[in-house]
N, C-alpha and C positions, 0 to 999 in steps of 0.2 A: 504493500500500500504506500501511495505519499503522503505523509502525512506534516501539514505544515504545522510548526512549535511555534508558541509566540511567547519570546524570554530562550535563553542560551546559555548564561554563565548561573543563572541562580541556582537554588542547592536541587530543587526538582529538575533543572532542565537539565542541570552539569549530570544528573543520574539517568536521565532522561533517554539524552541521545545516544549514548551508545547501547544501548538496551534494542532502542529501533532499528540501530541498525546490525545487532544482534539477531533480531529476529528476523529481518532480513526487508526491512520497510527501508524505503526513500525518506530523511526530514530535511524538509528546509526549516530551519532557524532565524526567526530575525527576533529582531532587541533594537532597544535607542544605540545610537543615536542614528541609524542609516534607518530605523522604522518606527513611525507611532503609531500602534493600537488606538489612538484617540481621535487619527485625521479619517475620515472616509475614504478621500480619494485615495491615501496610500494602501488600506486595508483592502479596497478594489484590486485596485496592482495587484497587493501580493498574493489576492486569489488568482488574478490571472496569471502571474508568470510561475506559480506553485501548480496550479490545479489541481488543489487536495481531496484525498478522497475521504478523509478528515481533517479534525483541528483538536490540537492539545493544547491550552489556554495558562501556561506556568507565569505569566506576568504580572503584577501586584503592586501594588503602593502600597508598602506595609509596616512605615514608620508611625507608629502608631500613638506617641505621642506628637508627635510634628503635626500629623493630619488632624488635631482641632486647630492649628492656626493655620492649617491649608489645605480646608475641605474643598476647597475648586480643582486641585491638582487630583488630594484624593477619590473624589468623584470620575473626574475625568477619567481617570485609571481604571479606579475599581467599576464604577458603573456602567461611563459610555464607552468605553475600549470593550466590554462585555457585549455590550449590544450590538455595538460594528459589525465584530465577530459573527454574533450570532444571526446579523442580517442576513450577512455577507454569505455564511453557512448553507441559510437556507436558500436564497438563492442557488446557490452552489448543488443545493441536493446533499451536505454533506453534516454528518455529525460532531457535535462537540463537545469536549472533556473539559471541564473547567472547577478549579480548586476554590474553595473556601474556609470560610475559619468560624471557632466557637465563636467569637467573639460579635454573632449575629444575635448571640443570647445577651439576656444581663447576667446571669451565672447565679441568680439565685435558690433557682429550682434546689432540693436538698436529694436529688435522682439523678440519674445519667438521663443528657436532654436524648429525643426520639426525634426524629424528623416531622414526627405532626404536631410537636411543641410550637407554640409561636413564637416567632421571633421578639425581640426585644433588645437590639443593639441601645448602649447607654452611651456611645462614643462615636466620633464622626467614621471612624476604620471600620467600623461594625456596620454603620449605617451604610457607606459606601459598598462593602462587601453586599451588602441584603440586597442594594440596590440593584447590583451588578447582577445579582442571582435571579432576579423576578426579570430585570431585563431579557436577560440572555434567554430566558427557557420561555417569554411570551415573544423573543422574535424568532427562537428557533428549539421547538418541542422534541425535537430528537437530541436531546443533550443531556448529556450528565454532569452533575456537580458535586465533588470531594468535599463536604466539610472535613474537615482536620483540624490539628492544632499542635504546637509545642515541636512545630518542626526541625530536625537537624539532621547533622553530615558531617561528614568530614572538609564539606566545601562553605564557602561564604561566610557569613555572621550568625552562630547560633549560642546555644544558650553552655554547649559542651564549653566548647573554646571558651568562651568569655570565663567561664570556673577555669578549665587550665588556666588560663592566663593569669588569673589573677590568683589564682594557686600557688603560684612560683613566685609571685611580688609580696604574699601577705601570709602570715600566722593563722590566720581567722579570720571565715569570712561570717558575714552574717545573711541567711538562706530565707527565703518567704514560706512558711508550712500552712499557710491557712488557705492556698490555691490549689484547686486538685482539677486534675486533668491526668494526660498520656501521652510523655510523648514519642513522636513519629518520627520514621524516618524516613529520609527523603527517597531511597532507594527504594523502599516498600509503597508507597506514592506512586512511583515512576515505573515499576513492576504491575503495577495496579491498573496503570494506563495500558499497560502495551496486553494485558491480559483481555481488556474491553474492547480493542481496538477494530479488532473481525468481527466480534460481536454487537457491534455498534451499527460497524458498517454495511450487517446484514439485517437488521432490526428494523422494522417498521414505525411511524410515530405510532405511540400508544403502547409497543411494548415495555411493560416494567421495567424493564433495565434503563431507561430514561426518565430523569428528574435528578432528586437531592436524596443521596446517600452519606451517611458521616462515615470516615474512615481515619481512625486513629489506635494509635500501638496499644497495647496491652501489656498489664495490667494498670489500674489507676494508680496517682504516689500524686507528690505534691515536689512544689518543687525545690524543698529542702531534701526527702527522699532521692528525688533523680538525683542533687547533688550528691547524697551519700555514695549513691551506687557509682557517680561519675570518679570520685575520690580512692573510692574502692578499688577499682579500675585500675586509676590510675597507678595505686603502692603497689597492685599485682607488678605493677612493669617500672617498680624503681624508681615514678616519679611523685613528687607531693604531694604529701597529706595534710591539706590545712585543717584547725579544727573550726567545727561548722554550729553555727549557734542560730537555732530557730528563730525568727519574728515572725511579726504578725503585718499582714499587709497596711495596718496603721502605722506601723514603725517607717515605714519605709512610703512615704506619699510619692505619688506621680501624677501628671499633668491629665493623662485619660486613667479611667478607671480600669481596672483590670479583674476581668470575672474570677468571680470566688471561687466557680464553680464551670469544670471545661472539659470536666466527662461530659463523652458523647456517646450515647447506645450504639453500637456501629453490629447490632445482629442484621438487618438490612444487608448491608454489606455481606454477609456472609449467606443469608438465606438467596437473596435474589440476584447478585450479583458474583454469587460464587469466590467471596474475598474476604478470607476469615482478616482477623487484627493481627497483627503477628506479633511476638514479644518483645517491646523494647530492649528489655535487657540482652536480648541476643544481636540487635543491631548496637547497641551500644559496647559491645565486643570488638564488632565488626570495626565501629568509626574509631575507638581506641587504638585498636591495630594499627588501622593506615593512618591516625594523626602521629602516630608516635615511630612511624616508619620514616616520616619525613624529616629532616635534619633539622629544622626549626618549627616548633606550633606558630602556625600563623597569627597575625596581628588582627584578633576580633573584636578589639574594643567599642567599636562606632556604635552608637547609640547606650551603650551602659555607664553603669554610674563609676564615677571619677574618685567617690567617696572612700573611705576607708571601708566601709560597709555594704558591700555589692550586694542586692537581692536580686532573687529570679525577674522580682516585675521590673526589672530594666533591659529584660534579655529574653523577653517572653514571645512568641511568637513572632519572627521575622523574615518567614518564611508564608506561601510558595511564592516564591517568584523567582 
């Protein structure tokens, strides 16, 4: 199949491509700054000189404190790049795969959210993502949409690295334990795509396999927990143990809010879509491995806190894109 990506270097699309072309599919790639998801006439183009027989949607504005003081950007991203797409799609006759995040909830349900829960974004990144989801699937019914959440890799800015890093500069860090979610990886993401992709492509509008599925790792933790296990990890292979001290998401304020609560029921996923949750903790083997293969942990500070006190909620989902 061809299948055009839109987004190349983020942590889904870096896992992305070569999977495609493992399997033995054509992708064209585009990303800024040679393409924008938010112009039409270019999003035209790139269906004409692709001519895909789908679309994988890994692009995102997903600075999530930045996007209340620039919801025009974040909109334009998360919502109207969605719809382009999805125009474009239908036109085309072709399907689409498109990633989302808890953060369409307010997190306080006291359950794992389902997909017939209502939405309730409390922040502009939330609101944007919702947006983008109702666009996308009312200009083009043959689409799927990933919620996820607490995504990472061994690629980009995620929430590992930022604890390496700051691992090895500090004694003690201080971890957020009152947020509970799962998280994913990007490679189980991207594995996920390339397993829907014939099945997409042969699907009818109206078959179940099209709509909003959540898809996030297993089991639930918080994300003092992931740090534990991330720490853990890491003295297996000789490198830093800081020690780690619970707060509460009051300790630690940020400019958007951050759901309390970012389990997602991801049985869907598994009964209709044939894609069980896979266990974080065995992707977080996997991303250990190859970050500690590399001669330096990359530099993933951007966007977390500068403080003596790093918490999860500065490092919390930044991902897919």
């Amino acid at each position: 199949m061809r299948i055009l990506v839109i987004g190349r270097t983020g942590q889904v699309a870096t896992e992305l491509l070569p999977r495609l072309a493992a399997a033995g599919h054509e992708a064209v790639a585009l990303e800024p700054p040679e393409f924008s998801m938010t112009d039409a006439a270019q999003v035209a183009a790139a269906f004409d000189h692709a001519r895909p027989e789908a679309v994988v949607n890994c692009a995102a504005y997903t600075a999530v404190d930045r996007a209340e003081d620039d919801r025009a950007l974040a909109f334009a991203v998360n919502a109207t790049g969605p719809r382009l797409l999805g125009e474009a799609a239908a036109r085309a006759g072709v399907p689409v795969i498109h990633y989302s995040t808890d953060y369409v909830f307010d997190g306080s349900k006291d359950a794992p959210y389902t997909e017939c829960d209502a939405p309730d974004p409390v922040g502009a990144y939330g609101a944007s993502k919702l947006a983008g989801e109702l666009l996308l699937h009312n200009a083009q019914p043959r689409s799927v949409t990933l919620r996820t959440a607490w995504v990472c890799s061994p690629f980009g800015n995620n929430f590992i690295k930022t604890m390496l890093r700051f691992g090895k500069e500090r004694p003690e860090l201080r971890v957020v334990a009152d947020q509970h979610g799962a998280p994913t990886f990007a490679a189980d993401l991207a594995e996920a795509a390339v397993t829907l992709l014939p099945r997409l492509a042969a699907a009818p509008a109206g078959d179940p396999v099209f709509g909003i599925t959540h898809l996030t790792g297993a089991p639930y933790t918080t994300w003092h927990g992931f740090a534990e296990a991330i720490f853990a990890g890491a003295a297996r292979r000789g490198q830093p143990a800081p020690k780690l001290t619970a707060i509460t998401t009051a300790d630690y304020p940020t400019k958007a809010r951050r759901p309390a609560n970012s389990r997602l029921d991801c049985s869907r996923a598994a009964t209709v879509l044939g894609i069980p949750a896979k266990d974080w903790r065995e992707g977080l083997e996997r991303c250990l491995d190859a970050l500690f293969s590399q001669q330096e942990l990359p530099n993933s500070g951007a966007g977390c806190s500068a403080s003596p006190a790093p918490s999860a909620g500065s490092a919390t989902m930044k991902e897919p894109n």
